[in-house]
PDB file of N, CA, C and O in Angstrom:
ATOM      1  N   UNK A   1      16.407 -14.509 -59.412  1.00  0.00           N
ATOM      2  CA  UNK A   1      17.363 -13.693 -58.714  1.00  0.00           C
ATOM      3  C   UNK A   1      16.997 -13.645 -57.240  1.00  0.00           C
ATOM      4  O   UNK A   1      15.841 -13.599 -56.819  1.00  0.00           O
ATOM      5  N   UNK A   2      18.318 -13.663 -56.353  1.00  0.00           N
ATOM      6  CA  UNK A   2      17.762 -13.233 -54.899  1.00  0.00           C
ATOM      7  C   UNK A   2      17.497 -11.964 -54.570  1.00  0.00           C
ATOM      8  O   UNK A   2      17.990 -10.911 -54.974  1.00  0.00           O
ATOM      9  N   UNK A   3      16.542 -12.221 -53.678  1.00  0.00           N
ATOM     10  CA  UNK A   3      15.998 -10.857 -52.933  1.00  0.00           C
ATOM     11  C   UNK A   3      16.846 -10.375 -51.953  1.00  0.00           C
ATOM     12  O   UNK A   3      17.326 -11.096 -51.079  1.00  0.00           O
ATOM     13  N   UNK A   4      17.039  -9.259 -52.051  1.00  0.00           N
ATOM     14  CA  UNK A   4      17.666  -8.759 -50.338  1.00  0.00           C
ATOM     15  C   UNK A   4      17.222  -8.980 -49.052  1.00  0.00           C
ATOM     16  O   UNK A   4      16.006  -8.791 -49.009  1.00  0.00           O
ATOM     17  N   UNK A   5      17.575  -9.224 -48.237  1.00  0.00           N
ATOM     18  CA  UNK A   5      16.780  -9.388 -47.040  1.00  0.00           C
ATOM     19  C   UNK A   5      15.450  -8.684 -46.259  1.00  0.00           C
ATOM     20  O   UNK A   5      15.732  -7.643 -45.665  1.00  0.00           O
ATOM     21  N   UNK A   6      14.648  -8.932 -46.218  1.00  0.00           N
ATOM     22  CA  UNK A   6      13.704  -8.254 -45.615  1.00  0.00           C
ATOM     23  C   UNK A   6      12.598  -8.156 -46.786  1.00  0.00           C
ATOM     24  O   UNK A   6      11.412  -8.042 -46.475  1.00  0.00           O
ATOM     25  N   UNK A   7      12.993  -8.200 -48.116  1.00  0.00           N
ATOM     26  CA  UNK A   7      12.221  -7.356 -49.106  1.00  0.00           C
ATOM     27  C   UNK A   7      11.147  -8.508 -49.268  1.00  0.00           C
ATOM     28  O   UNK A   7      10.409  -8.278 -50.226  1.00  0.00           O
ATOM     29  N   UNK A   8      10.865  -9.637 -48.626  1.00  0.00           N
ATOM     30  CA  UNK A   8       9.810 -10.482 -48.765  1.00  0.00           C
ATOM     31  C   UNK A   8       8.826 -10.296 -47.742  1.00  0.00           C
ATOM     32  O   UNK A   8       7.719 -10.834 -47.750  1.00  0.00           O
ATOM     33  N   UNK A   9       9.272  -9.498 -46.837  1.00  0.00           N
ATOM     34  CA  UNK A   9       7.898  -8.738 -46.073  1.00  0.00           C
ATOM     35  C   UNK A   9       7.201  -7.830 -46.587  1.00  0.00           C
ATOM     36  O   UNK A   9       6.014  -7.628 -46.331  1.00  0.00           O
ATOM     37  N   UNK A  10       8.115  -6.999 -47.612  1.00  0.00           N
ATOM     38  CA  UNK A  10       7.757  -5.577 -47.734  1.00  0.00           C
ATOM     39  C   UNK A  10       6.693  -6.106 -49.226  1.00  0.00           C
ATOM     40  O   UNK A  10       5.668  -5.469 -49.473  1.00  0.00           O
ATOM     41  N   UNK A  11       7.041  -7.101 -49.950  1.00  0.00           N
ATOM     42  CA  UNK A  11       6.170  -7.713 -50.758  1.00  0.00           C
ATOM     43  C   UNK A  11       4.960  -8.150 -50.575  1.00  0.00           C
ATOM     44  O   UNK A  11       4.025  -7.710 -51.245  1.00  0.00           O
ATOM     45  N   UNK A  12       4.811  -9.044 -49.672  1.00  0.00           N
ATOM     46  CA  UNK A  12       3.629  -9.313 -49.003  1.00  0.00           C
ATOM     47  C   UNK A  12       3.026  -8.364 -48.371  1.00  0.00           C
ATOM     48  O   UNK A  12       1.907  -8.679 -47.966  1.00  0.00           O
ATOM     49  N   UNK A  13       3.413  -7.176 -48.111  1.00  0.00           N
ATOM     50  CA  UNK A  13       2.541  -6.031 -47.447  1.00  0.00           C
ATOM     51  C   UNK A  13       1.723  -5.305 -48.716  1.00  0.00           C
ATOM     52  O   UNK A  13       0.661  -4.696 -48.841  1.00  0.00           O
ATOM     53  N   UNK A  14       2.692  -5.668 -49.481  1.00  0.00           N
ATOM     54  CA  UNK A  14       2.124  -4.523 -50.931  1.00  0.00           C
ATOM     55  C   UNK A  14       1.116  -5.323 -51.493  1.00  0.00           C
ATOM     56  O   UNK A  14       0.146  -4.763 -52.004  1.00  0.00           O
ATOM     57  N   UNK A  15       1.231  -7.043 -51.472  1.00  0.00           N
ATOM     58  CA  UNK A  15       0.252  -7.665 -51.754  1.00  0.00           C
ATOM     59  C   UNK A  15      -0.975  -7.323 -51.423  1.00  0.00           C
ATOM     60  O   UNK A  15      -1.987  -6.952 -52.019  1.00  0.00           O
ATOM     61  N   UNK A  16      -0.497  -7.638 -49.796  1.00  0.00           N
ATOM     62  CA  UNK A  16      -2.095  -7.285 -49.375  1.00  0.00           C
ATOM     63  C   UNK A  16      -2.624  -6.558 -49.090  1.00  0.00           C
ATOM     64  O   UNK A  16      -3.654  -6.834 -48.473  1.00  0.00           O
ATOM     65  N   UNK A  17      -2.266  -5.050 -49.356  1.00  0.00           N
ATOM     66  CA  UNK A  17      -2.717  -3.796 -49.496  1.00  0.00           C
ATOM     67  C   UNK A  17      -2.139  -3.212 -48.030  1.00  0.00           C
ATOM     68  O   UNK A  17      -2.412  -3.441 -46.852  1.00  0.00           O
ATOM     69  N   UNK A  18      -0.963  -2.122 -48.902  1.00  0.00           N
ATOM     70  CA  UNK A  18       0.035  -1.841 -47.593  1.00  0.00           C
ATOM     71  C   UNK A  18      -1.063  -0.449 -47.025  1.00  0.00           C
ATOM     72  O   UNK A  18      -1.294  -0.257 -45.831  1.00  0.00           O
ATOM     73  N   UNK A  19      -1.587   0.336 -48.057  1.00  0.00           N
ATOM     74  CA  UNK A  19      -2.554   1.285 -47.099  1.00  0.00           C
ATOM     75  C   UNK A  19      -3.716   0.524 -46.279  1.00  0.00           C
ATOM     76  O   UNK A  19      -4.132   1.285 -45.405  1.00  0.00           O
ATOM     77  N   UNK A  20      -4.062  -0.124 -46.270  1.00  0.00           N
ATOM     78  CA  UNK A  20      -4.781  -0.648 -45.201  1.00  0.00           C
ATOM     79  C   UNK A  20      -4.235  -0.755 -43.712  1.00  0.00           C
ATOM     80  O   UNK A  20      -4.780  -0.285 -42.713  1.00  0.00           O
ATOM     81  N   UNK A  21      -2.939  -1.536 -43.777  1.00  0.00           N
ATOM     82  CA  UNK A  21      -2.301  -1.731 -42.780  1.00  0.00           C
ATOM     83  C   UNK A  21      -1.816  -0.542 -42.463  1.00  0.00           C
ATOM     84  O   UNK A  21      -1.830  -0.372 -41.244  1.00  0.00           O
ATOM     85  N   UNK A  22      -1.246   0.657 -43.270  1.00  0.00           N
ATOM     86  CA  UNK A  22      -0.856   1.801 -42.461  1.00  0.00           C
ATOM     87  C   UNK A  22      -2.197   2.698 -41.665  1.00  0.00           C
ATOM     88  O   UNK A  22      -2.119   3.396 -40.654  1.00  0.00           O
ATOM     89  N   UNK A  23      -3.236   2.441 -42.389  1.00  0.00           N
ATOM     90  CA  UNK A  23      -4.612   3.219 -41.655  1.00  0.00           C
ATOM     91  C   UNK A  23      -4.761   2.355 -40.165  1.00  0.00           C
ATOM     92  O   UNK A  23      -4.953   2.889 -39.073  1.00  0.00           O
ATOM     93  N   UNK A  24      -4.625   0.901 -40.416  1.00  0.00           N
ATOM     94  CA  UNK A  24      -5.108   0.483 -38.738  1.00  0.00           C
ATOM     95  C   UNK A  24      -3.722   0.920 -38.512  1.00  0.00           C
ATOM     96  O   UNK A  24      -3.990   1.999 -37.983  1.00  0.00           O
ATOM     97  N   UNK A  25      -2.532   0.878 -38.522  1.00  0.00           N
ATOM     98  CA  UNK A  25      -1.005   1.202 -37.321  1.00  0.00           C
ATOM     99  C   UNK A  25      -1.505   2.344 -36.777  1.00  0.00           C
ATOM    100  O   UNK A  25      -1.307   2.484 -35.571  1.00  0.00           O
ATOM    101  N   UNK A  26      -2.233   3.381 -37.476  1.00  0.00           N
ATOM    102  CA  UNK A  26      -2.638   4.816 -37.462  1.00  0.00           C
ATOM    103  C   UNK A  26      -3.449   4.984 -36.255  1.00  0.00           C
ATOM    104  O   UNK A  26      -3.166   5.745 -35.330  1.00  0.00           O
ATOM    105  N   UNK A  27      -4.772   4.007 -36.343  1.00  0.00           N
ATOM    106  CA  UNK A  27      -5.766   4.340 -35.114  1.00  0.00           C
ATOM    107  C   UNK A  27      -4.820   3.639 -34.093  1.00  0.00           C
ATOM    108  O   UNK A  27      -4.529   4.449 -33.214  1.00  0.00           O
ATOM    109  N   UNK A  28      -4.325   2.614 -33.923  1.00  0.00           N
ATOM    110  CA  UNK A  28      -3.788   1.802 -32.753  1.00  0.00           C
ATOM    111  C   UNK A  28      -2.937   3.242 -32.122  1.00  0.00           C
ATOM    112  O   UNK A  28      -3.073   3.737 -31.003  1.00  0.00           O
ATOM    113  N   UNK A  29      -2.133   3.654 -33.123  1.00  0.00           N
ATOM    114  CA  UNK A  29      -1.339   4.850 -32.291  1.00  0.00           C
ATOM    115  C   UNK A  29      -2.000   6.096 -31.842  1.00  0.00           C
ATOM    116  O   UNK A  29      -1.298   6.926 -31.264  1.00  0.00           O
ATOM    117  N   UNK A  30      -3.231   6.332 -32.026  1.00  0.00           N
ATOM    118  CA  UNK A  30      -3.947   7.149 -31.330  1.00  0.00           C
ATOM    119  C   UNK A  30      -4.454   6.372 -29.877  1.00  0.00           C
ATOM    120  O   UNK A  30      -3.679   6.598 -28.947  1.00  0.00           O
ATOM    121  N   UNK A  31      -5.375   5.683 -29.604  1.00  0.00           N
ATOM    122  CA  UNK A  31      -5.178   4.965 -28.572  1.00  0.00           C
ATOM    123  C   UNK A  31      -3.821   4.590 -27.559  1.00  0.00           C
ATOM    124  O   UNK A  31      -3.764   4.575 -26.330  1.00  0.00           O
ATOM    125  N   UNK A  32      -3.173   4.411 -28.187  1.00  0.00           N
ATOM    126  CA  UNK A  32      -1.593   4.577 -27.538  1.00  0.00           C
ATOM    127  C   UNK A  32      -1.107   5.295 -25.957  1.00  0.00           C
ATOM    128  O   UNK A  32      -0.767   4.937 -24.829  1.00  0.00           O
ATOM    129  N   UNK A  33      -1.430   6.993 -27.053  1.00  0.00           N
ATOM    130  CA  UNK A  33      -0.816   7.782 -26.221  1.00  0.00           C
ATOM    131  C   UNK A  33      -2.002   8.726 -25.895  1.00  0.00           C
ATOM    132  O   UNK A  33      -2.074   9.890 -26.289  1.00  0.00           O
ATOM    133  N   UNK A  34      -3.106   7.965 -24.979  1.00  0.00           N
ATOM    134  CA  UNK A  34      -4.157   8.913 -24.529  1.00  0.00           C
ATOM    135  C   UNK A  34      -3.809   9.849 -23.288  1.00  0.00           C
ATOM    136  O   UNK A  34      -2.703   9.574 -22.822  1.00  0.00           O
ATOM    137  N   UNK A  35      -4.357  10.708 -22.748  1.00  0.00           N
ATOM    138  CA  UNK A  35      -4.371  11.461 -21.558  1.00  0.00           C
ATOM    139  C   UNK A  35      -3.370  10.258 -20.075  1.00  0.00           C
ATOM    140  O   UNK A  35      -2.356  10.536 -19.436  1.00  0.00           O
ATOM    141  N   UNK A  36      -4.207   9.043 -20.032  1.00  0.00           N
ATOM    142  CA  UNK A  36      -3.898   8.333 -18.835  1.00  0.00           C
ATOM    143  C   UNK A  36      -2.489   7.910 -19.214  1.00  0.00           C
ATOM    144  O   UNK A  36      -1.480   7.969 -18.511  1.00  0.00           O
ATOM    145  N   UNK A  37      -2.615   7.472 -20.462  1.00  0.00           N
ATOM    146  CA  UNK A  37      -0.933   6.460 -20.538  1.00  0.00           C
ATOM    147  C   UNK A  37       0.011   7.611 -20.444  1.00  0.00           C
ATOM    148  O   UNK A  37       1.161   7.444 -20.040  1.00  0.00           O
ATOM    149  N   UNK A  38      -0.417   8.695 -20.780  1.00  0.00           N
ATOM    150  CA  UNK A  38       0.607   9.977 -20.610  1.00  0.00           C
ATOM    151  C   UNK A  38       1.024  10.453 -19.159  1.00  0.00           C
ATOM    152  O   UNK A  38       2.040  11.008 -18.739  1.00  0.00           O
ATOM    153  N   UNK A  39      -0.177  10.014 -18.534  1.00  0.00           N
ATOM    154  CA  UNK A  39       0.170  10.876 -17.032  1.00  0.00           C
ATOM    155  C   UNK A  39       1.083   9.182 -16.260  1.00  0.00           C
ATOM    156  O   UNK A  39       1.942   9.266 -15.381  1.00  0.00           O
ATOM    157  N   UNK A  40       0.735   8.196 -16.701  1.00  0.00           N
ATOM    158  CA  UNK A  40       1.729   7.025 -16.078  1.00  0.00           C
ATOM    159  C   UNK A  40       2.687   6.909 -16.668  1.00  0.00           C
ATOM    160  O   UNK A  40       3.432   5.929 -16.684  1.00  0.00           O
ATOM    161  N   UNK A  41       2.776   7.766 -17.156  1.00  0.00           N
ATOM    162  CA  UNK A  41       4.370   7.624 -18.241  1.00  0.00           C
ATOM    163  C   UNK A  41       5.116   8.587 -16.890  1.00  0.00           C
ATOM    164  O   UNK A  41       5.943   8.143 -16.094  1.00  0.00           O
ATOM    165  N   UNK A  42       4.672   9.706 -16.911  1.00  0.00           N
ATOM    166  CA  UNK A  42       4.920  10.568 -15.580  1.00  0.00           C
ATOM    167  C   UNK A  42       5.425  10.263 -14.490  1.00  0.00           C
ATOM    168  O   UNK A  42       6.574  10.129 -14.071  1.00  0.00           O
ATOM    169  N   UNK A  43       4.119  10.142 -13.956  1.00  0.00           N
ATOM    170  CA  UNK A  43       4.269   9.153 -12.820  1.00  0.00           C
ATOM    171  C   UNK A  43       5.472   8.267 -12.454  1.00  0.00           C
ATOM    172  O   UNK A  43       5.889   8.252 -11.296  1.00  0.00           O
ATOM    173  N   UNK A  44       6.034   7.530 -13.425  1.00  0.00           N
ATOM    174  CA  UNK A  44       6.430   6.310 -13.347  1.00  0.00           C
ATOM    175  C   UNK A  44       8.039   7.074 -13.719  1.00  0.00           C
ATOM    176  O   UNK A  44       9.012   6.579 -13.151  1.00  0.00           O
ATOM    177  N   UNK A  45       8.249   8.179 -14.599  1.00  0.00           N
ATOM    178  CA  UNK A  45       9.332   8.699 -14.558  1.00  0.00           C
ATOM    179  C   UNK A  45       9.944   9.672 -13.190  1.00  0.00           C
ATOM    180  O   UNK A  45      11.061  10.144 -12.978  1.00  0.00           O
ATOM    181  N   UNK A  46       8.660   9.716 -12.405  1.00  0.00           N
ATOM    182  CA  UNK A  46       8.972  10.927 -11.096  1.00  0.00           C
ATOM    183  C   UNK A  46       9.102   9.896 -10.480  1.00  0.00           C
ATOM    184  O   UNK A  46      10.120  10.151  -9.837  1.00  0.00           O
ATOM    185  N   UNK A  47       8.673   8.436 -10.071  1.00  0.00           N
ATOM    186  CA  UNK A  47       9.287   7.858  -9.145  1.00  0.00           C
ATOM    187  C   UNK A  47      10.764   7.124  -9.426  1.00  0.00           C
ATOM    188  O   UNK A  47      11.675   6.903  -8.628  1.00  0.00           O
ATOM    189  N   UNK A  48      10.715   6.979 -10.119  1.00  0.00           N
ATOM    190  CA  UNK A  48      11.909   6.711 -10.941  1.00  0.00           C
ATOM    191  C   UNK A  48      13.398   7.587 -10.430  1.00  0.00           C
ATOM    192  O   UNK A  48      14.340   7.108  -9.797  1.00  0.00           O
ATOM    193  N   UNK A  49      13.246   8.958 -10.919  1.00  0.00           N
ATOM    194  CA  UNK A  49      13.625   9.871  -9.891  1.00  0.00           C
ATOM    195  C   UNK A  49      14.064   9.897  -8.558  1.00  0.00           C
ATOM    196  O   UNK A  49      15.223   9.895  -8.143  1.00  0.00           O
ATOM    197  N   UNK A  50      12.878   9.924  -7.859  1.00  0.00           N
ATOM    198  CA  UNK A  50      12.848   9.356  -6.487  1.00  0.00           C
ATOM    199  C   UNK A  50      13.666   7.901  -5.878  1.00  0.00           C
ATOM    200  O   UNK A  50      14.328   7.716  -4.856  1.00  0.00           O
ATOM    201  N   UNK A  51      13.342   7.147  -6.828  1.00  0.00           N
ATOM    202  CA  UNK A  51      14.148   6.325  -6.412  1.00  0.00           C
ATOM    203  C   UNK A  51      15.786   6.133  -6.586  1.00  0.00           C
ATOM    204  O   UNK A  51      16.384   5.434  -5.767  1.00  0.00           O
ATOM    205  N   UNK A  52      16.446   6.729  -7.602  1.00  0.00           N
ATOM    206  CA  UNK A  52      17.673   7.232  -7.696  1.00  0.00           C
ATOM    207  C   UNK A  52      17.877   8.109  -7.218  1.00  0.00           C
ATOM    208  O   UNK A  52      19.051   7.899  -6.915  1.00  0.00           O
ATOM    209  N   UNK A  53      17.552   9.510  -6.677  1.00  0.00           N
ATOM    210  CA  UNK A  53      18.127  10.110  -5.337  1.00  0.00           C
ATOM    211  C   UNK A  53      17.970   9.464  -4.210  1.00  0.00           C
ATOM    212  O   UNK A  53      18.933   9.564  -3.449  1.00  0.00           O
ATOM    213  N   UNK A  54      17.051   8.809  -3.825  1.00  0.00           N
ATOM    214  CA  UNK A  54      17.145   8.008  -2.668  1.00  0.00           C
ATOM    215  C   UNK A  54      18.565   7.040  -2.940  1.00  0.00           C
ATOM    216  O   UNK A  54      19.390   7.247  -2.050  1.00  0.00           O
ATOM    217  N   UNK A  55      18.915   6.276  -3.721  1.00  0.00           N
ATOM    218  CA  UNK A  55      19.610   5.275  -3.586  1.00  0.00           C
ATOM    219  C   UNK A  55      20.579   6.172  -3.818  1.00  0.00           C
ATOM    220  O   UNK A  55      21.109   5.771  -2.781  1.00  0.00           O
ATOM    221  N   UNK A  56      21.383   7.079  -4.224  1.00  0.00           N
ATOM    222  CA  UNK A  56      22.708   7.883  -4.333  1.00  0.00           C
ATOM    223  C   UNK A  56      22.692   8.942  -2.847  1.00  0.00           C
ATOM    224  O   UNK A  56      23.728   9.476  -2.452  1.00  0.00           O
ATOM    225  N   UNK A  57      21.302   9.128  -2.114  1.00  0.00           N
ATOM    226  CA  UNK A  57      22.184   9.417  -0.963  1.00  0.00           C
ATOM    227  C   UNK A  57      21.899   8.713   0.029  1.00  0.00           C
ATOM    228  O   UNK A  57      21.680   9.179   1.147  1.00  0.00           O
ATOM    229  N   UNK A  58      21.863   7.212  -0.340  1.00  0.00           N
ATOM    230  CA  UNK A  58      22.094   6.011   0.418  1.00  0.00           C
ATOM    231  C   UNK A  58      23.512   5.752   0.511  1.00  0.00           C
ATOM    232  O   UNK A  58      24.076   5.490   1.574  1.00  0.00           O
ATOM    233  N   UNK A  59      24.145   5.835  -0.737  1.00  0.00           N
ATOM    234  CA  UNK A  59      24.859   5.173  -0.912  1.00  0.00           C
ATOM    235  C   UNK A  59      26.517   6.317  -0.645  1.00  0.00           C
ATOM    236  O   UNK A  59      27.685   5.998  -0.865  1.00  0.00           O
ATOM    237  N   UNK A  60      25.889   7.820  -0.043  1.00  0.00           N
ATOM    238  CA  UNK A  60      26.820   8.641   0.252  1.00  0.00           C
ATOM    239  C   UNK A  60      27.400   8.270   1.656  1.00  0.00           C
ATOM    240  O   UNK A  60      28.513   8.404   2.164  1.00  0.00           O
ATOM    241  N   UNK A  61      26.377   7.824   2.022  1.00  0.00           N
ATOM    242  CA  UNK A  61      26.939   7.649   3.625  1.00  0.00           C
ATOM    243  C   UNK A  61      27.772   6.432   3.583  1.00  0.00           C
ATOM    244  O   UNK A  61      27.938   5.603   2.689  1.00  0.00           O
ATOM    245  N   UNK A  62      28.275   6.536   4.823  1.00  0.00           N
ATOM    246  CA  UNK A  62      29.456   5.373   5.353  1.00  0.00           C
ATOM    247  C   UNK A  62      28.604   4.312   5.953  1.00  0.00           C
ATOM    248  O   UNK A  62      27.475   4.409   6.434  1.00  0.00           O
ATOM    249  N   UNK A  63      29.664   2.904   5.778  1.00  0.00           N
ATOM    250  CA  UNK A  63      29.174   1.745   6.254  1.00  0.00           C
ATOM    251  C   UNK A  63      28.601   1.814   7.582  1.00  0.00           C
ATOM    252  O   UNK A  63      27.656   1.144   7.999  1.00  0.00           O
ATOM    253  N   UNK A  64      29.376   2.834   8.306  1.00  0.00           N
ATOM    254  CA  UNK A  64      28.931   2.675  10.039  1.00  0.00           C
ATOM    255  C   UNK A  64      27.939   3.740   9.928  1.00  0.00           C
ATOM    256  O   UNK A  64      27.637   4.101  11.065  1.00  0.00           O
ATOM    257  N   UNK A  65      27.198   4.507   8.880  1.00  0.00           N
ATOM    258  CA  UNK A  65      26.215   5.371   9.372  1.00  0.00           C
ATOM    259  C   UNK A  65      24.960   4.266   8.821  1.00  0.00           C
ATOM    260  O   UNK A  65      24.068   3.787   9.522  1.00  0.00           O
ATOM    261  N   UNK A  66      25.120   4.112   7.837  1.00  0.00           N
ATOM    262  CA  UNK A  66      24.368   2.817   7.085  1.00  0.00           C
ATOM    263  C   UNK A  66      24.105   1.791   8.166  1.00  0.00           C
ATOM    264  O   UNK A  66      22.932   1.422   8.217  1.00  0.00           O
ATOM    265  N   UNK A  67      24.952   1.235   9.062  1.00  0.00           N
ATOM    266  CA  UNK A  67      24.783   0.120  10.150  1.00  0.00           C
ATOM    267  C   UNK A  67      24.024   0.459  11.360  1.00  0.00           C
ATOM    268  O   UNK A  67      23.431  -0.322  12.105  1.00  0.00           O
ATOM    269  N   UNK A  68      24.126   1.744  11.451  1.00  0.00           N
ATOM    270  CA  UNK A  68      23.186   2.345  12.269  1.00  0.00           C
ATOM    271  C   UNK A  68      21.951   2.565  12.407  1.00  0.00           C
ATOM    272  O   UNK A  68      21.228   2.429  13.394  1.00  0.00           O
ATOM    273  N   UNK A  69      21.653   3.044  10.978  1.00  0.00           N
ATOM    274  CA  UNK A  69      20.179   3.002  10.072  1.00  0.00           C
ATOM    275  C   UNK A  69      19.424   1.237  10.142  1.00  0.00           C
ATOM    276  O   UNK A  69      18.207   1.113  10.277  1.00  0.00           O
ATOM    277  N   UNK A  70      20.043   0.418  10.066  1.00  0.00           N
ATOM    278  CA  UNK A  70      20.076  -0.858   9.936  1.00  0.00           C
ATOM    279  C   UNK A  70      20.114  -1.295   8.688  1.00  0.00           C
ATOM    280  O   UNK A  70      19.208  -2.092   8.443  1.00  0.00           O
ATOM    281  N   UNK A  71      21.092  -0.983   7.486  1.00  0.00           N
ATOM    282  CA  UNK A  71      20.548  -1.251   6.344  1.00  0.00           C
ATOM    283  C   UNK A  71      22.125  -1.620   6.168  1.00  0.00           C
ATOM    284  O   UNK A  71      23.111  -1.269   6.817  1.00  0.00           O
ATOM    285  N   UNK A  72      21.991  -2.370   5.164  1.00  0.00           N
ATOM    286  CA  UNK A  72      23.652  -2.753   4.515  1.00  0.00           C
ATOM    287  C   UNK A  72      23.389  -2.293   3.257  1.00  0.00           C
ATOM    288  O   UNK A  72      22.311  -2.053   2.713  1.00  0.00           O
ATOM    289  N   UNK A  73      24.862  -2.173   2.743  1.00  0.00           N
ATOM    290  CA  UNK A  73      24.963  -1.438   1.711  1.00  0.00           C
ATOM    291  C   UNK A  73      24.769  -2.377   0.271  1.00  0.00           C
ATOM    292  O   UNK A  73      25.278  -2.008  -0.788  1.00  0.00           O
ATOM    293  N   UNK A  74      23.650  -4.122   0.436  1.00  0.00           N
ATOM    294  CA  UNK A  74      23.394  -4.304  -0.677  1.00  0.00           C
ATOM    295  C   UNK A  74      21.767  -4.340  -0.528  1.00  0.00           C
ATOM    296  O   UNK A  74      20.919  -4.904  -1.220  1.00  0.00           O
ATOM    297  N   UNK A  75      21.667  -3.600   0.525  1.00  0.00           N
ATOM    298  CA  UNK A  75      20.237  -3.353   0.859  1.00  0.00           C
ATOM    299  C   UNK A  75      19.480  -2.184  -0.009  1.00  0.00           C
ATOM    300  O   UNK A  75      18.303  -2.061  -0.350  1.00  0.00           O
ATOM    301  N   UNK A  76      20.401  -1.545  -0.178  1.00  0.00           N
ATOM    302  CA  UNK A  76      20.209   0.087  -0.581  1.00  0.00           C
ATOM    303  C   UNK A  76      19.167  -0.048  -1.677  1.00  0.00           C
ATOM    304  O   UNK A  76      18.049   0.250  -1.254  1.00  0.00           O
ATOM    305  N   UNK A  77      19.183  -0.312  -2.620  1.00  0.00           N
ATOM    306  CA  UNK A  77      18.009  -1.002  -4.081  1.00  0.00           C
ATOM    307  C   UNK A  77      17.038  -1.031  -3.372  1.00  0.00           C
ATOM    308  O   UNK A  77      16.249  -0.095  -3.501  1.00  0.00           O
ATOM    309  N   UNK A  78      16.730  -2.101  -2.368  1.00  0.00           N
ATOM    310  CA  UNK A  78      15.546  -2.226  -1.823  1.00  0.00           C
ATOM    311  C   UNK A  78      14.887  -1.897  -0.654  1.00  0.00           C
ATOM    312  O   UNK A  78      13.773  -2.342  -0.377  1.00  0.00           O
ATOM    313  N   UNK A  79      15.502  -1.158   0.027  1.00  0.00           N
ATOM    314  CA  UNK A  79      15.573   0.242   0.575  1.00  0.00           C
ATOM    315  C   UNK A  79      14.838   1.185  -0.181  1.00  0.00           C
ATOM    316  O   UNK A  79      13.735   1.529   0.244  1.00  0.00           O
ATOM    317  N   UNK A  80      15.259   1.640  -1.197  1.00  0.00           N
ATOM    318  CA  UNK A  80      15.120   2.914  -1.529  1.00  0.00           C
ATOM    319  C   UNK A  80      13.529   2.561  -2.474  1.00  0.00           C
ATOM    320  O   UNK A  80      12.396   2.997  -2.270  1.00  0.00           O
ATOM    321  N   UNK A  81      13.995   1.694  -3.434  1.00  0.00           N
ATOM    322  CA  UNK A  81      12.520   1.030  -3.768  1.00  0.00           C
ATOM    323  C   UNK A  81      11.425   0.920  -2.571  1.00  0.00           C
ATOM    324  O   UNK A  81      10.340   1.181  -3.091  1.00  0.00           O
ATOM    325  N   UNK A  82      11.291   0.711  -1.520  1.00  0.00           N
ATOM    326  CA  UNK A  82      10.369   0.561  -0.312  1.00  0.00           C
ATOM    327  C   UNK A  82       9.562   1.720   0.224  1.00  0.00           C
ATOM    328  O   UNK A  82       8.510   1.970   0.812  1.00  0.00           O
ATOM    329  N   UNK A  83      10.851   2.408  -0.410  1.00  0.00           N
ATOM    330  CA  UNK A  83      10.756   4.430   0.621  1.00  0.00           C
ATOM    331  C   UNK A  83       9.928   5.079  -0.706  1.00  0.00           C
ATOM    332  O   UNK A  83       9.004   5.880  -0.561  1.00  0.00           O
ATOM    333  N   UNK A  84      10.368   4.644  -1.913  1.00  0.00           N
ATOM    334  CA  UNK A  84       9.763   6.028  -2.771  1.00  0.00           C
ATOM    335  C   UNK A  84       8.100   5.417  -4.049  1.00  0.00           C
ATOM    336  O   UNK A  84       7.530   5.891  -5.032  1.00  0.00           O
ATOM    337  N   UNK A  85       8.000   4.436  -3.372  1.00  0.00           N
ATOM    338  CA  UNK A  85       6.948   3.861  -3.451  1.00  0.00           C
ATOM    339  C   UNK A  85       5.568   4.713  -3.317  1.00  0.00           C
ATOM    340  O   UNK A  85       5.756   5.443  -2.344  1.00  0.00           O
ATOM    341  N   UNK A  86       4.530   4.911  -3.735  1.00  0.00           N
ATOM    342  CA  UNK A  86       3.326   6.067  -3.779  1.00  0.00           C
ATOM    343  C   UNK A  86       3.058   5.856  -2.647  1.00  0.00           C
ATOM    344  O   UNK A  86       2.154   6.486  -2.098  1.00  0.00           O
TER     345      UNK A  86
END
C-alpha cells in the first residue's frame, strides 16, 4: 500500500529513535535564544524602525525640497539606510 506523503520521514525518525533527536532539537534551542541573540534581535528591530521613519519622512517631502537636500527620490532607501546606521 502507499504511504501518504511525508510519512517516510516520520518512519525513519521512529527507526532511529525519535527521542533522541527530540532531546538534541531541545539543547540546540536553548543555545538559540541566549541573552546576546536576544539583545540583536533588538537591536536590529530598533534600527529597523529607524530606518522606516527615516525613509517615510523622506519620502513626505517634495521633489524640490528633496533636490535641495541633494537626494532624489530613488535615493531615499539609501539615504535613510546611511543615516540610521549605529
Amino acid at each position: 500500500m502507499h504511504n501518504p506523503h511525508g510519512s517516510h520521514a516520520i518512519s525513519s525518525l521512529q527507526k532511529s529513535g525519535l527521542r533522541a533527536y527530540v532531546r538534541f532539537a531541545n539543547k540546540q534551542d536553548t543555545k538559540i535564544f541566549d541573552g546576546t541573540n536576544a539583545m540583536n534581535i533588538v537591536r536590529s528591530f530598533n534600527e529597523w524602525r529607524r530606518y522606516r521613519a527615516t525613509c517615510n519622512e523622506l519620502s513626505r517631502l517634495t521633489s524640490r525640497e528633496l533636490n535641495d537636500l541633494g537626494i532624489n527620490r530613488g535615493d531615499i532607501p539609501y539615504v535613510a539606510r546611511r543615516a540610521t546606521r549605529g
